[in-house]
C-alpha positions in Angstrom: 18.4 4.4 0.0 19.1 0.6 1.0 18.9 0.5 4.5 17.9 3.7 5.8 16.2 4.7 9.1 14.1 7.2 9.8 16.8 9.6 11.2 19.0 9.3 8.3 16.5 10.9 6.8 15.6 13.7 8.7 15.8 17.4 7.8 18.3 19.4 10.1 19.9 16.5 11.8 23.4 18.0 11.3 25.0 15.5 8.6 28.7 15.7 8.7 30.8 16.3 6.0 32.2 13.6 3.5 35.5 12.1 4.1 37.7 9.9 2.5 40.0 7.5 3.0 41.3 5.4 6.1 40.6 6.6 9.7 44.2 8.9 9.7 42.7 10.2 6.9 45.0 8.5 4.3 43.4 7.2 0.9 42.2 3.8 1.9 40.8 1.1 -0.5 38.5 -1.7 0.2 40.2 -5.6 0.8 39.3 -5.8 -3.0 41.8 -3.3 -4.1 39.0 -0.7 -5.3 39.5 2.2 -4.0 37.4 3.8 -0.7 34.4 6.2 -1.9 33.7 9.1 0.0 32.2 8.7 3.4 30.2 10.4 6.1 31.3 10.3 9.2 28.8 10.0 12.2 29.8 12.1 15.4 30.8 10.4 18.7 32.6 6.7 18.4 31.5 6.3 15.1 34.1 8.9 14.0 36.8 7.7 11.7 34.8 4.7 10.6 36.1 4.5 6.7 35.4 2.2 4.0 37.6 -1.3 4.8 37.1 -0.9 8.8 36.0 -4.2 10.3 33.5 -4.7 12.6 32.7 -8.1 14.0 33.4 -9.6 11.2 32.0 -7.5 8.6 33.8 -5.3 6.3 32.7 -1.3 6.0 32.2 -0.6 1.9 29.8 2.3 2.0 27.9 4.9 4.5 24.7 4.6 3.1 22.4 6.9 6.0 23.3 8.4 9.0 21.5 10.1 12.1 22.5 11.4 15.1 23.5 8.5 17.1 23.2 5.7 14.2 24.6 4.8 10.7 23.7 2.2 8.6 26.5 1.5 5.8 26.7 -1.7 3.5 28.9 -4.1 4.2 30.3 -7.3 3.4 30.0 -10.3 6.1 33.6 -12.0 5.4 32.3 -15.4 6.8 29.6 -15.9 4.4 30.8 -13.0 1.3 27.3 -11.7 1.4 26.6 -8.0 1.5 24.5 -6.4 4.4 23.3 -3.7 5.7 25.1 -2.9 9.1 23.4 -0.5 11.4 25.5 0.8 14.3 25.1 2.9 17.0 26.9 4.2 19.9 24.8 6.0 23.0 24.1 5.9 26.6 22.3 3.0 28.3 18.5 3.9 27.4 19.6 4.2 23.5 21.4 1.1 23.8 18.3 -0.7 25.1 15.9 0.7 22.2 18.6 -0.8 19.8 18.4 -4.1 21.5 14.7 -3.9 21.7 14.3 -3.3 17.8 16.9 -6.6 17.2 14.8 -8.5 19.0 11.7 -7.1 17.6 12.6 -7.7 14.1 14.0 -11.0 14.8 10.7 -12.4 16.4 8.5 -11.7 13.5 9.1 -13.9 10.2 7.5 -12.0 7.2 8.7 -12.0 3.9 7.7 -7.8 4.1 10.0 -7.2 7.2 13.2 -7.0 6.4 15.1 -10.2 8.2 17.9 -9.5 10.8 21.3 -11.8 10.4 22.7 -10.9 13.6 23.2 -8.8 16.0 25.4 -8.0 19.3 28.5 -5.5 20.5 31.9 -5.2 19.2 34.3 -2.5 20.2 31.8 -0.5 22.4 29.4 -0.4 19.4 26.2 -2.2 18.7 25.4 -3.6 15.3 22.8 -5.3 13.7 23.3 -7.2 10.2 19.9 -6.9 8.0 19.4 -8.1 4.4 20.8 -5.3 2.1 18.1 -4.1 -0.3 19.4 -2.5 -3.0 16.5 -0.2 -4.2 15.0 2.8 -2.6 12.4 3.7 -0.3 8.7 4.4 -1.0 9.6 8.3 0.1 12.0 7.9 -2.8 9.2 6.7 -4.6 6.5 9.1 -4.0 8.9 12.2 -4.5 10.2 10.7 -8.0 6.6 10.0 -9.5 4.1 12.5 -7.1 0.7 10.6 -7.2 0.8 7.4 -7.9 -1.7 4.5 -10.3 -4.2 2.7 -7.6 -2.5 -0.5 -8.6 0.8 0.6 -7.1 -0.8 2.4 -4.3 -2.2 -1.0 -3.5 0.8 -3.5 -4.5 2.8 -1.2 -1.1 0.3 -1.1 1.0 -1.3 -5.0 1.3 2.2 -6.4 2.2 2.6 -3.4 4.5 -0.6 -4.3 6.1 0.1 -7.6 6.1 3.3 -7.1 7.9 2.1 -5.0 10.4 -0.8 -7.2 11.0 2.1 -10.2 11.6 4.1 -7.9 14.2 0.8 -7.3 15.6 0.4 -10.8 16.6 3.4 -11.1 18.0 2.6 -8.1 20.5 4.6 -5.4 18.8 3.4 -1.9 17.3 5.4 -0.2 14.7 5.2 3.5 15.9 7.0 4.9 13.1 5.6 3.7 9.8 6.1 6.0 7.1 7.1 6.6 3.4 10.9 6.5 4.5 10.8 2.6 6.6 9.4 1.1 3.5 12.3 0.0 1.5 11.7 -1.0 -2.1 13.7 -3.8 -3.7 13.9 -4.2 -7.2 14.8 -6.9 -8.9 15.6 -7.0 -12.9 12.3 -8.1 -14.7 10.6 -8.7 -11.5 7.8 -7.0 -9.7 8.7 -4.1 -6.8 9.2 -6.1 -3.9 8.8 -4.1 -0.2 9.6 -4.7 3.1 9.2 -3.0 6.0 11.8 -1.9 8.2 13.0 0.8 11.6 11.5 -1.3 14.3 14.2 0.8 16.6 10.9 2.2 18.6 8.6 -0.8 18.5 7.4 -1.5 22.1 5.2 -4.3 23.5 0.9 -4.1 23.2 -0.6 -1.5 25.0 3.2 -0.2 26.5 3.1 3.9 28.1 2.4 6.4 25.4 5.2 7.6 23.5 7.0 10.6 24.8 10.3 10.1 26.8 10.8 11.5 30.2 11.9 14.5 28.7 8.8 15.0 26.7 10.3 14.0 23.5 7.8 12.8 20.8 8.8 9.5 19.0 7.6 9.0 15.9 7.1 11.0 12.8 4.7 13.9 13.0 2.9 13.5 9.6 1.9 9.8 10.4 0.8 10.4 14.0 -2.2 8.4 15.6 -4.1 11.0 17.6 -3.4 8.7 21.0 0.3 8.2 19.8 0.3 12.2 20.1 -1.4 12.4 23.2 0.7 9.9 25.2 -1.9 7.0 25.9 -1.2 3.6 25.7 -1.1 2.6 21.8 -1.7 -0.7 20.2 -1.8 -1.8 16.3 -4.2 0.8 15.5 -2.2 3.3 16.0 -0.1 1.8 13.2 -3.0 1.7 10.6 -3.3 5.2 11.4 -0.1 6.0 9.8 -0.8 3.2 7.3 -3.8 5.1 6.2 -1.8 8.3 6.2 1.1 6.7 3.7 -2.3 5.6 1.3 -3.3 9.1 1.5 0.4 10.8 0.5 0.6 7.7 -1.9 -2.9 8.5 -3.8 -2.6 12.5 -3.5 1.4 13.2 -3.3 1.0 15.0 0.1 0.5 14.0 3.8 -2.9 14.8 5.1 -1.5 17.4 7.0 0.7 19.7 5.8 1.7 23.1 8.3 4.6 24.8 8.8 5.7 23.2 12.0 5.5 20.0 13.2 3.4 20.8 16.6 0.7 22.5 14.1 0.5 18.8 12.0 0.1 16.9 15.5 -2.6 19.3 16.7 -4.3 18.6 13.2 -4.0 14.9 13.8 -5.9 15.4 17.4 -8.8 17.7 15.9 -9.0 17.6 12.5 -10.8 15.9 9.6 -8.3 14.8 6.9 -9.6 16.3 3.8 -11.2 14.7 1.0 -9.3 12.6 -1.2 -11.6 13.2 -4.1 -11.3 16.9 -4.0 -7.8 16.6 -4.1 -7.3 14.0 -7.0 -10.8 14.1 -9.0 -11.9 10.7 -10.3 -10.8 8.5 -7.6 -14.1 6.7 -6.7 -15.7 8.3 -3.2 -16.1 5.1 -1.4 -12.1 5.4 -1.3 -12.8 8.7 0.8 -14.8 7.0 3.1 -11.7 3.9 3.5 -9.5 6.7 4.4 -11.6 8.1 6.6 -12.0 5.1 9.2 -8.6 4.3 8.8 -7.7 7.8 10.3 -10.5 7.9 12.3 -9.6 9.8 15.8 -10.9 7.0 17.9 -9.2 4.0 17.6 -12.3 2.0 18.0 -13.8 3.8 14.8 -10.9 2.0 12.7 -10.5 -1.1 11.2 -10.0 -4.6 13.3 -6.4 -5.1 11.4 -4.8 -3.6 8.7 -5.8 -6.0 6.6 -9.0 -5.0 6.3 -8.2 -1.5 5.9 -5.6 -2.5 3.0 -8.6 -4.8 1.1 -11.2 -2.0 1.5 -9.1 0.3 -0.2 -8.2 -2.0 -3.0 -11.9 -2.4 -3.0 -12.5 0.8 -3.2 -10.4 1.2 -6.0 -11.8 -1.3 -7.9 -8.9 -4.0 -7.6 -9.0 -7.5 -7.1 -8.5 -9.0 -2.9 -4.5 -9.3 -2.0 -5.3 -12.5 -1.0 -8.3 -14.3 -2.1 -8.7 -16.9 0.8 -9.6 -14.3 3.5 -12.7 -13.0 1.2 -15.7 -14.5 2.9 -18.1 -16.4 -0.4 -21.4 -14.0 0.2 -24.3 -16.5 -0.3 -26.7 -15.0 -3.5 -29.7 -13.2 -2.6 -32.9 -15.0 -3.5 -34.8 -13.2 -6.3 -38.5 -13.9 -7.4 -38.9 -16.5 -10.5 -41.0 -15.3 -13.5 -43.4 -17.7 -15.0 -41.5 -17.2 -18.1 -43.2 -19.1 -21.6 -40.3 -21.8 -22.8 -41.6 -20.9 -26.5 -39.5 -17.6 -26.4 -36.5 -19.7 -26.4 -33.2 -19.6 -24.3 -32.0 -16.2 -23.6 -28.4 -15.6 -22.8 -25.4 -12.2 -21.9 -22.4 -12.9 -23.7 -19.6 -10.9 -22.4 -16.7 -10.4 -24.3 -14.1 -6.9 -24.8 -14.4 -4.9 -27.6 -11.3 -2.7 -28.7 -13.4 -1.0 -31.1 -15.4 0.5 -28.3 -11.9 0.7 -26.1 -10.2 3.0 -28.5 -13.4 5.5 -28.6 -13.7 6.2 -25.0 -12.1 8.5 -23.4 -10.0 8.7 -20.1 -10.6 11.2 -17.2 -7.4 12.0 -16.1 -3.7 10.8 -16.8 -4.1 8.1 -13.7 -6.9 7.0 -15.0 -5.5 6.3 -18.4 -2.4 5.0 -16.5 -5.0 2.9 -14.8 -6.8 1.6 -17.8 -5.1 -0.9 -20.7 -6.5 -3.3 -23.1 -6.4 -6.8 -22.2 -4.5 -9.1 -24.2 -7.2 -12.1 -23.7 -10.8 -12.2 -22.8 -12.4 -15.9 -23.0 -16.1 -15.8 -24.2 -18.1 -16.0 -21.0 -22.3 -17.3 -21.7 -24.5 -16.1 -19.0 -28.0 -17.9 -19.3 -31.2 -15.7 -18.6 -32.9 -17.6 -16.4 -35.8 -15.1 -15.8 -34.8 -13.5 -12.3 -33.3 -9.6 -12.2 -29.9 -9.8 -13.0 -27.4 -7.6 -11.6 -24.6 -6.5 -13.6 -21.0 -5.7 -11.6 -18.0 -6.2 -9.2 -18.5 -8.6 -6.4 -17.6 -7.2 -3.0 -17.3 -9.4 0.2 -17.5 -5.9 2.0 -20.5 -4.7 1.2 -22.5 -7.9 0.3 -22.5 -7.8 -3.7 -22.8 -10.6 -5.2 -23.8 -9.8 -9.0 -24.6 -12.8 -11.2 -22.6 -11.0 -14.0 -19.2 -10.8 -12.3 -17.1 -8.3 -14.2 -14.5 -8.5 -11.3 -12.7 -11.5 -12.6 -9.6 -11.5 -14.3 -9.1 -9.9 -16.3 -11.3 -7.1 -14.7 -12.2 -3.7 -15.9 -11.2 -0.9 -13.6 -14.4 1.1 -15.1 -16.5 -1.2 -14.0 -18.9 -0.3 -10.6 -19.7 -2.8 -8.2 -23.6 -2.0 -9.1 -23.4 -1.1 -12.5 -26.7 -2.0 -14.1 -29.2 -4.7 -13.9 -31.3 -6.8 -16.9 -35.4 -7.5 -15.6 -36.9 -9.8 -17.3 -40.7 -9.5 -18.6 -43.6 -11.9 -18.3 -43.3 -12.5 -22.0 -39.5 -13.5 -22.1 -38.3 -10.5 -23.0 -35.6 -8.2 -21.0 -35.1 -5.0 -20.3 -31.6 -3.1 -18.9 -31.7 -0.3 -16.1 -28.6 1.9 -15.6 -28.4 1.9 -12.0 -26.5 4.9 -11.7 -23.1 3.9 -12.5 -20.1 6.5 -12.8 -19.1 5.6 -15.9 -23.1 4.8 -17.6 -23.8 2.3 -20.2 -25.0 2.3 -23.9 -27.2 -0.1 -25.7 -26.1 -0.4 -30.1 -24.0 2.8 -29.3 -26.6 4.8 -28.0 -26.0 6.1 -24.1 -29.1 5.2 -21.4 -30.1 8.2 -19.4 -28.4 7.4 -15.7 -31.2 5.2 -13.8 -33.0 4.9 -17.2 -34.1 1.9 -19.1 -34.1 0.1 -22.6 -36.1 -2.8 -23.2 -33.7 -5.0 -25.7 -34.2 -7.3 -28.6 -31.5 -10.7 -29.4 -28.2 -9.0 -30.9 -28.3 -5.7 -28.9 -24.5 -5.0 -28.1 -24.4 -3.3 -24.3 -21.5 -1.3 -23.4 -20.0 -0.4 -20.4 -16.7 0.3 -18.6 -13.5 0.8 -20.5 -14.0 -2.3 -23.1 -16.6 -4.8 -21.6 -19.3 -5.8 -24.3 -22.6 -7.9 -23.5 -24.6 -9.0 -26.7 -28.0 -10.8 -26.0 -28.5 -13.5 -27.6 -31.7 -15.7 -28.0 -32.0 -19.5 -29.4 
């Protein structure tokens, strides 16, 4: 729902019943003559609010999430006519400051992901805070709609997640509480899903005391828990990829890492236990996406990544996906290979890659989300590698993990089938050229025949290679 905060979604937080009408329970209708929809009404001061109560200067239309000392409710700001989402909340002194603390944290940070604060300040005893109204859902809405979701989505939420936390980061804040439910999903009519991340109510400074109260009151979210977030000790933006890492992992698999019976057993897991394997919960997601997940919940913070960043482009890595953004790939210089005296009378050898839907339509898909995963693109330009008579490695590039293969099969558009070391072409003393499988997933045929996984098969001019989902390679000689 537009808006909501983590308490307003919480299990067994008491939600009152619906009411309509004005606050002396009377129909009411909103200042456009509609009538008032049913609302909930919050205990304490926030009883009575009703659709068409004002509140420094904005108009109540709709309770859209409530907790136990907050409610959020859309709204209409009557000096500008723009709708907002107005969170309120009425406490004691120490709730008042966390409320204040999460304006100001929220306001500090300019990110397109986060969602942006209009105002905020006290009216009648109660203290608001405008936000941007999204109308959409959440990622929890999300993830419970649709269960495990393609790699492509998993990866459009969490880059600008990462990238948000990354930007809060710099500006000496720490989440605390990222989860499914603070990611709010706008959608826009023939647009792509936009997300932003929002519930900075218990963001403190860098490196502030743990994060129990005085009472001993965990805050956070058990199920997205950093292992020094659980224990108390001073947190910093790890903590956050933590959780982040923990979303990817309900995102890929449709369940949190750790899922008990009561919440104390799920925090203990996060102190002392591995997260189970990705792959043996969804089968033919690619391992190295075990190993992502497994730094970015790794128990010591100094075992994780440097930002979230670099968690978020490992996994899309991992998955076989192109870098969220392109300019923080590092260019990884080419390795040096030894030159073959090769005879200039065997002419000019070349790779021509191309797709092939003929090949396309024969092969088969794993699983749904790897069908889901996989389409045919709609145009492949004719690419001409020339032979030059050095090994040739066939592939994805990878900044990560150094691989820089001279036939790049990660460029748009790319296959998703594709490895990062898929196979490689050696040439001979006398011109000719020869493919290996080096042991890809997904293997390779030569004129429609398969090569045996680490095998070879020397090849004459016109031999079709095929590998992925619809990449084609035809060697050519002039």
């Amino acid at each position: 729902m537009a808006g909501q905060t983590p308490a307003e979604q919480s299990p067994g937080t008491g939600m009152p019943r619906p009411a309509r009408g004005a606050p002396d329970g009377r129909p009411g209708v909103l200042p456009d003559g509609r009538p008032a929809t049913p609302v909930m009404r919050p205990g304490g001061p926030l009883t009575g609010l009703a659709p068409g109560a004002r509140i420094a200067g904005y108009v109540l239309e709709q309770l859209i999430g409530v907790g136990g000392m907050a409610a959020v409710y859309q709204a209409r700001d009557e000096r500008l006519g723009r709708v907002v989402a107005l969170k309120l909340l009425a406490g004691d002194e120490s709730v008042r400051q966390r409320f204040v603390r999460e304006a100001r944290s929220v306001a500090a940070v300019d990110h397109p992901h986060i969602i942006p604060v209009y105002a905020a300040g006290e009216s009648d005893g109660l203290q608001f805070i405008a936000m941007r109204f999204v109308a959409g859902g959440t990622l929890q809405g999300v993830i419970a709609a649709n269960g495990p979701l393609p790699p492509r989505r998993v990866a459009a939420f969490i880059s600008p997640v990462a990238s948000a936390l990354d930007a809060a980061h710099a500006a000496g804040l720490v989440h605390r509480d990222v989860k499914p439910g603070n990611v709010l999903v706008d959608v826009h009519s023939g647009g792509p899903e936009h997300v932003y991340l929002t519930d900075f109510g218990i963001a403190r400074a860098m490196l502030s005391a743990g994060t129990l109260t005085a009472a001993g009151q965990f805050l956070g979210t058990p199920d997205y828990a950093a292992p020094e977030q659980v224990s108390g000790h001073p947190v910093d933006g790890r903590a956050d990829q933590y959780a982040l890492a923990c979303v990817a992992f309900e995102m890929l698999s449709g369940s949190v890492p750790f899922r008990r019976e009561v919440p104390i057993a799920v925090l203990y897991a996060h102190l002392s236990t591995q997260p189970p394997r990705l792959s043996t919960v969804r089968p033919g997601l690619p391992p190295a996406v075990d190993d992502v997940l497994n730094r970015g919940m790794a128990k010591n913070p100094d075992d994780r990544y440097g930002a979230c960043a670099d968690f978020a482009d490992d996994l899309r890595d991992a998955l076989g996906l192109d870098p969220y953004d392109p300019s923080r790939v590092t260019p990884v210089p080419p390795v040096p290979t030894k030159q073959l005296d090769i005879p200039e009378a065997v002419g000019t050898w070349s790779a021509v890659v191309t797709a092939d839907r003929e090949y396309y339509n024969s092969v088969r898909a794993l699983n749904d989300s790897d069908r889901a995963a996989i389409s045919y693109p709609g145009d492949v330009p004719e690419r001409r590698i020339p032979l030059s008579g050095a090994e040739v490695l066939i592939g994805r590039h990878s900044a990560s993990r150094g691989i820089d293969p001279e036939i790049d099969l990660s460029v748009p558009p790319m296959d998703p089938s594709v490895s990062r070391r898929h196979a490689k072409l050696i040439p001979a003393p006398d011109g000719a050229w020869t493919i290996v499988d080096l042991g890809a997933t997904n293997g390779i045929t030569v004129n429609g025949r398969d090569v045996p996984s680490e095998g070879s098969v020397s090849l004459r001019p016109g031999d079709r290679i095929h590998l992925g989902a619809w990449t084609k390679i035809t060697i050519t000689r002039d």
